[in-house]
N, C-alpha and C positions, 0 to 999 in steps of 0.2 A: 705328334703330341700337341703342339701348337694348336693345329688344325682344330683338333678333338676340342682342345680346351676354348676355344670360339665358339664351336658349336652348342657346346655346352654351358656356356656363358649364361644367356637368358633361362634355361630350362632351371640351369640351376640356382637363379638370385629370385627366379619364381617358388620355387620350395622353399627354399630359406625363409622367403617374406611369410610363405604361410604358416611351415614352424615358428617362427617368432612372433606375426601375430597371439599363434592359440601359445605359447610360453606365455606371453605378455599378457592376454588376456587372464588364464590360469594364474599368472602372479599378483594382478589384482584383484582376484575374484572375491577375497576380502572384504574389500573396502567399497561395493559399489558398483552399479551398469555402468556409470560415468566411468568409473577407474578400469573398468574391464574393457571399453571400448576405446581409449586413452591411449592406455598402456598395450594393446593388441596393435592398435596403428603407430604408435611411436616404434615399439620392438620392429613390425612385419616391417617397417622402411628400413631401418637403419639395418636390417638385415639381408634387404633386399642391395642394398647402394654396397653395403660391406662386399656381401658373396659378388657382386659386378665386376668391384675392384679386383678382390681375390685370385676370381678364379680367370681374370683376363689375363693372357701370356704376354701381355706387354701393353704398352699406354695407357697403363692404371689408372692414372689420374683423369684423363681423362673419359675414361668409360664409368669413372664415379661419376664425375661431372653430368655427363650423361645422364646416368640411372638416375642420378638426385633431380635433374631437368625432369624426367618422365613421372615421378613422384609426384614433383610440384607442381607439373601440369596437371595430374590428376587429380591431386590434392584439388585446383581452383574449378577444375571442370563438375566436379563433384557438388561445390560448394552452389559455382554460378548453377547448375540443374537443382538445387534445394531451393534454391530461392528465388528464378527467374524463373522455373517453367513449372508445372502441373505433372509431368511423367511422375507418375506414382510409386517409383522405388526410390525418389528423393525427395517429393514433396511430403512425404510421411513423417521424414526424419522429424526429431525433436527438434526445436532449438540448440538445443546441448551441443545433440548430435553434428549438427551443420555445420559449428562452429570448432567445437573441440576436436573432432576427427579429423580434417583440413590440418588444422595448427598443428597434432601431433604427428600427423604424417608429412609435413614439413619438417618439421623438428627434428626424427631419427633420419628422413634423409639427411638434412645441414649438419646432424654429429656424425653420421657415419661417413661423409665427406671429408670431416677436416681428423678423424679420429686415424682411416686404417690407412693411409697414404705411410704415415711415420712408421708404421708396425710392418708395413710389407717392403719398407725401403731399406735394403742390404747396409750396414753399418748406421743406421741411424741411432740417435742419443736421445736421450731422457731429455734430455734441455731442449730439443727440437718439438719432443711431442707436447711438454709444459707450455711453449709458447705456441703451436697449436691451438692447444685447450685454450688458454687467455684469449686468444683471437677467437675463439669460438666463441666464447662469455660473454664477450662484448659484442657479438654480431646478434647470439639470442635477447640479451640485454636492449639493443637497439631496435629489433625485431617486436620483443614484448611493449615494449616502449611507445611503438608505431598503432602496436596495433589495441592498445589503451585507449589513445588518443582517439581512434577510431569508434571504441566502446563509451568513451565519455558524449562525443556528440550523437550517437546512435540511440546512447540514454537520453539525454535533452528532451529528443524528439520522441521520446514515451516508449519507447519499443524494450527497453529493461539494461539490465545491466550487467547481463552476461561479459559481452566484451570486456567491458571495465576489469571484469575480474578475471577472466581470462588474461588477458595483456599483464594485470600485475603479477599473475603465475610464472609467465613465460619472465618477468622481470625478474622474478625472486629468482627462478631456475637456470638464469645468465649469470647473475650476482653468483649464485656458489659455485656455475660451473668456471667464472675466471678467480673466484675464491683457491679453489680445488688446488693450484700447482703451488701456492703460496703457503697454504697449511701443509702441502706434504714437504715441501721445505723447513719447513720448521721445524716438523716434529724429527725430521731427518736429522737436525741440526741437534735438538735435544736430545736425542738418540745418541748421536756420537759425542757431544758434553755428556752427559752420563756416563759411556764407553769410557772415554780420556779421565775421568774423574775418578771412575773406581780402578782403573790401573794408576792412576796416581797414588791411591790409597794402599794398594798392591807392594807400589813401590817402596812408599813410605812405609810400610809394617817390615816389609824385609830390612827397610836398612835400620832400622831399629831392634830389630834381632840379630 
């Protein structure tokens, strides 16, 4: 069974990626080529690195590690052939394309890295995977950050200001994802203040009858 499940390792973080791209792309299809081509490479990584994890019999973590490596090398490989060479299945791309596709295919790999490790680890807790996610938040956060900076001098020199806004996306979407373990605490919290408050009320009505 082992065996099998090695075997079957790549075949299967390769379907996954492809189902989750076309999910991803079908779920923005909405809003946008931008958001269909976005959301098709953020889902198809993060589903590609998840199933790696998943479906390996053993050294999860690092066969994430891995699969997220193979991502991000493709991710740059992608990008350096848009913009260093003439091959005309990436010198084509848009601008957009070059830039946002890379990013979000980075992106679902780095969530799906620090995401399914807590979920397939035998007694692990809530508290492990909230402090996950914060660690996540602040590496996108630092990530968007980087690559701003990179957008702002790229604009200078006349070439637009993609980047720029790009970087502050990935900024905004580090901010709510170390936001995320914070508010569900709280509302958890308000949740059971409510809970304790109306059995107080409970209380107090019975011993008044």
């Amino acid at each position: 069974m082992r065996l099998l499940r090695w075997v079957l390792l790549l075949p299967g973080a390769i379907l996954l990626d492809m189902v989750g791209s076309f999910t991803g792309g079908i779920a923005a299809i909405l809003f946008g080529q931008a958001a269909v081509d976005t959301g098709g490479a953020f889902v198809g990584s993060f589903a590609f690195v998840f199933a790696a994890g998943l479906i390996a019999p053993s050294h999860r973590q690092k066969v994430g590690l891995a699969a997220a490596s193979l991502v991000t090398l493709l991710a740059l490989g992608s990008f350096a052939l848009s913009v260093f060479t003439t091959v005309e299945a990436f010198s084509q791309l848009s601008p957009r394309e070059r830039i946002l596709t890379p990013v979000a295919q980075f992106l679902g790999a780095l969530y799906a890295l620090f995401i399914f490790p807590p979920l397939v680890t035998p007694e692990t807790t809530l508290e492990r995977l909230w402090r996950e996610i914060v660690t996540l938040g602040y590496l996108v956060a630092t990530f968007g950050a980087a690559l701003a900076a990179v957008g702002v001098v790229i604009g200078l020199f006349g070439r637009g200001w993609l980047g720029l806004r790009a970087g502050l996306g990935v900024m905004i979407l580090g901010a709510i994802t170390w936001l995320f373990p914070f508010v569900h605490v709280t509302l958890r919290v308000k949740k059971a203040r409510a809970v304790m408050e109306e059995h107080i009320r409970e209380l107090a009505t019975r011993g008044k009858g």
